[in-house]
C-alpha positions in Angstrom: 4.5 -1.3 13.1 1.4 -3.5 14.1 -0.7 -4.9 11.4 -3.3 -2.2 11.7 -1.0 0.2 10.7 0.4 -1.9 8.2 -3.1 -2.4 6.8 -4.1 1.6 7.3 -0.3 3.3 5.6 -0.7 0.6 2.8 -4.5 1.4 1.7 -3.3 5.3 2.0 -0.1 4.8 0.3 -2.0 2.6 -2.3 -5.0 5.6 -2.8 -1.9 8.2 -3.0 -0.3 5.8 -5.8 -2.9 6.0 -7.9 -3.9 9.8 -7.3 -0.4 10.2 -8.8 -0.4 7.9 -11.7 -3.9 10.0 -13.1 -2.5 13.4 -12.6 0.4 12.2 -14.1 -1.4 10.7 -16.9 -3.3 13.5 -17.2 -0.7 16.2 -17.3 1.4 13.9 -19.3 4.1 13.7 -16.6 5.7 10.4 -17.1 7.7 11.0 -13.7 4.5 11.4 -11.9 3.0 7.9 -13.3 5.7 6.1 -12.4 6.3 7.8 -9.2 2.9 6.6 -8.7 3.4 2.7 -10.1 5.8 2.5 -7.0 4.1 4.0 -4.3 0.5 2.3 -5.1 3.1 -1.3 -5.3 4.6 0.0 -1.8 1.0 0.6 -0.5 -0.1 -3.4 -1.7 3.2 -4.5 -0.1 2.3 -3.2 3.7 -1.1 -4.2 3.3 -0.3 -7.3 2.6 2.4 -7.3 5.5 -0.3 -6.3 8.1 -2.9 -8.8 6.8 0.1 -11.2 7.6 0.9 -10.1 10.6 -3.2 -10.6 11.9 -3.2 -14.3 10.7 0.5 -14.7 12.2 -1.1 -13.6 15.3 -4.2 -15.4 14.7 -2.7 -18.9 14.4 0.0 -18.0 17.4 -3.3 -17.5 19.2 -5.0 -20.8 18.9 -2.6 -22.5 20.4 
């Protein structure tokens, strides 16, 4: 995956995270929250994998 994918599935997967965790809240579906809790962390994770990947590239790139 390139970083701007990284960056796009991890802002998506982060958005779908919390959409979870407040219907779960709301419907008091404890299974749905936590589902949630992990999918908005996986989200953060690739995010913060493609912004690694651009200043990887960056740096490679200046010299």
């Amino acid at each position: 995956m390139g970083s701007m994918s990284d960056k796009v599935a991890g802002k998506a997967n982060e958005v779908a995270g919390k959409v979870k965790q407040g219907v779960g809240k709301a419907t008091g579906n404890d299974q749905m929250r936590a589902e949630g809790a992990v999918q908005e962390t996986k989200g953060k994770v690739q995010t913060a994998t493609g912004k690694a990947k651009d200043t990887v590239k960056n740096v490679v790139d200046r010299m």
